[in-house]
Every structure is written in C-alpha cells, then in structure tokens.
N, C-alpha and C positions, 0 to 999 in steps of 0.2 A: 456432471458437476464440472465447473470450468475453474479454474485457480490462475490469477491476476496476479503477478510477479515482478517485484518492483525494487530496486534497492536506489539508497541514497545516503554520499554521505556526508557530514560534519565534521567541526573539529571540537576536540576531547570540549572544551570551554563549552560549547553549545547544547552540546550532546543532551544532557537533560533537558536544557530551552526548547529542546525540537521534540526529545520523547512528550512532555508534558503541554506542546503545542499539538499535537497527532491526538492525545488522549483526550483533553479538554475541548477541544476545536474543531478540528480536521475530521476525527473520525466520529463525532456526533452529525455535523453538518451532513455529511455523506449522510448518514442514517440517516436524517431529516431529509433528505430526495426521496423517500421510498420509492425506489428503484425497485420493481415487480422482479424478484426471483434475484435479488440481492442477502445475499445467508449469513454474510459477517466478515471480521478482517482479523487477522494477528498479526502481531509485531515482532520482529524479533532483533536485536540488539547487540553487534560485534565489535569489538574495542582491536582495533588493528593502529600501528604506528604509520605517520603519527594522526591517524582520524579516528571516527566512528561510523561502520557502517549498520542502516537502518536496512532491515528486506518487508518487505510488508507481502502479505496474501491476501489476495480478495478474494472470496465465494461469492458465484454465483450460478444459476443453474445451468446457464446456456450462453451461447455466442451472443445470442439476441439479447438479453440480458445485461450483458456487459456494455452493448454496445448502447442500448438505453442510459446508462451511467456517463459513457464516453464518447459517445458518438458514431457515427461512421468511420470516421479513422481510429477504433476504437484502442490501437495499440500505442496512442500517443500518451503521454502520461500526465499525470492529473496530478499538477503539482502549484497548490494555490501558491499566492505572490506571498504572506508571513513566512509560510514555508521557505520560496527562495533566498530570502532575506537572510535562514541561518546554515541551510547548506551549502556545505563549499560545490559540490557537483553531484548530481544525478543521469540514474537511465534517462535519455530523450524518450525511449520506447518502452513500454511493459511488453510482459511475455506472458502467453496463456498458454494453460495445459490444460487437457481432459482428467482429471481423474479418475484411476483405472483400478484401484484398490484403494483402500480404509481399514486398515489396522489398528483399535485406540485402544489402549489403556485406560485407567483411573490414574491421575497426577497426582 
C-alpha cells in the first residue's frame, strides 16, 4: 500500500472555502476517475499563525496505481486551478511511502 502525501496551505479566511471545496469537489471528482487500486484519501487540518495547513493521504495499492492517477511524473502534484485560487502556497511535489505497518483502533 503506497500513501500520497501532500500539504497545502491557506489563510485562516479561506480555510473553510478550501476544506469544503476538497470535500464537495475535489475529492469526489478524483473518485469519479476510478483509478484501479485507488483506496481513498484523508484530510487532516492545522491552524498555525498566521495560515492553515491542509495534508492530505492518498491510498493506493501500488506505484503503478498512483501513477495512473498522476502520470508518469507521478510525484508532481495534483492541484486543480479552484484549488489555487484559494491557496496562498503548496508542495510543488507529493511524496510517497510504502506502508510498513497498520495499527487502527475504533474512533
């Protein structure tokens, strides 16, 4: 399993405009690519002065997989143009890991 790693950030004003443009938009669209061996994404959400940073995860099962999604230069990152409209700056690149263990609880 490969983990797609991504941060971006905004300022406080937007922050919601951007979560609620990811959750309604962004990360549906993606799932409408069915992407073969695409597993899902989470968000996660840090309020640091004076911005907001966004990280995102992508799952997927394999290099090949990802690179389906992203291409050949598959570590360029995938950041539609609504998107850049309300981020102040993002990674130019994602970064991928294997995942090597899976510990989960119930939330």
């Amino acid at each position: 399993m490969i983990a797609r790693i991504w941060h971006g950030y905004t300022s406080k004003h937007n922050a919601d405009i951007y979560e609620n443009l990811l959750k309604k938009e962004i990360f549906p669209g993606i799932e409408k690519k069915n992407v073969k061996g695409y597993k899902g994404i989470q968000l996660l959400r840090r309020s640091l002065e004076p911005e907001v940073e966004f990280t995102t995860i992508m799952w997927f099962d394999s290099i090949e997989s990802v690179k389906q999604f992203a291409g050949d230069d598959y570590e360029s990152a995938y950041v539609p143009a609504k998107a850049r409209e309300v981020l102040e700056r993002f990674d130019a690149r994602s970064i991928h890991c294997e995942l090597r263990h899976n510990l989960q609880y119930d939330f």
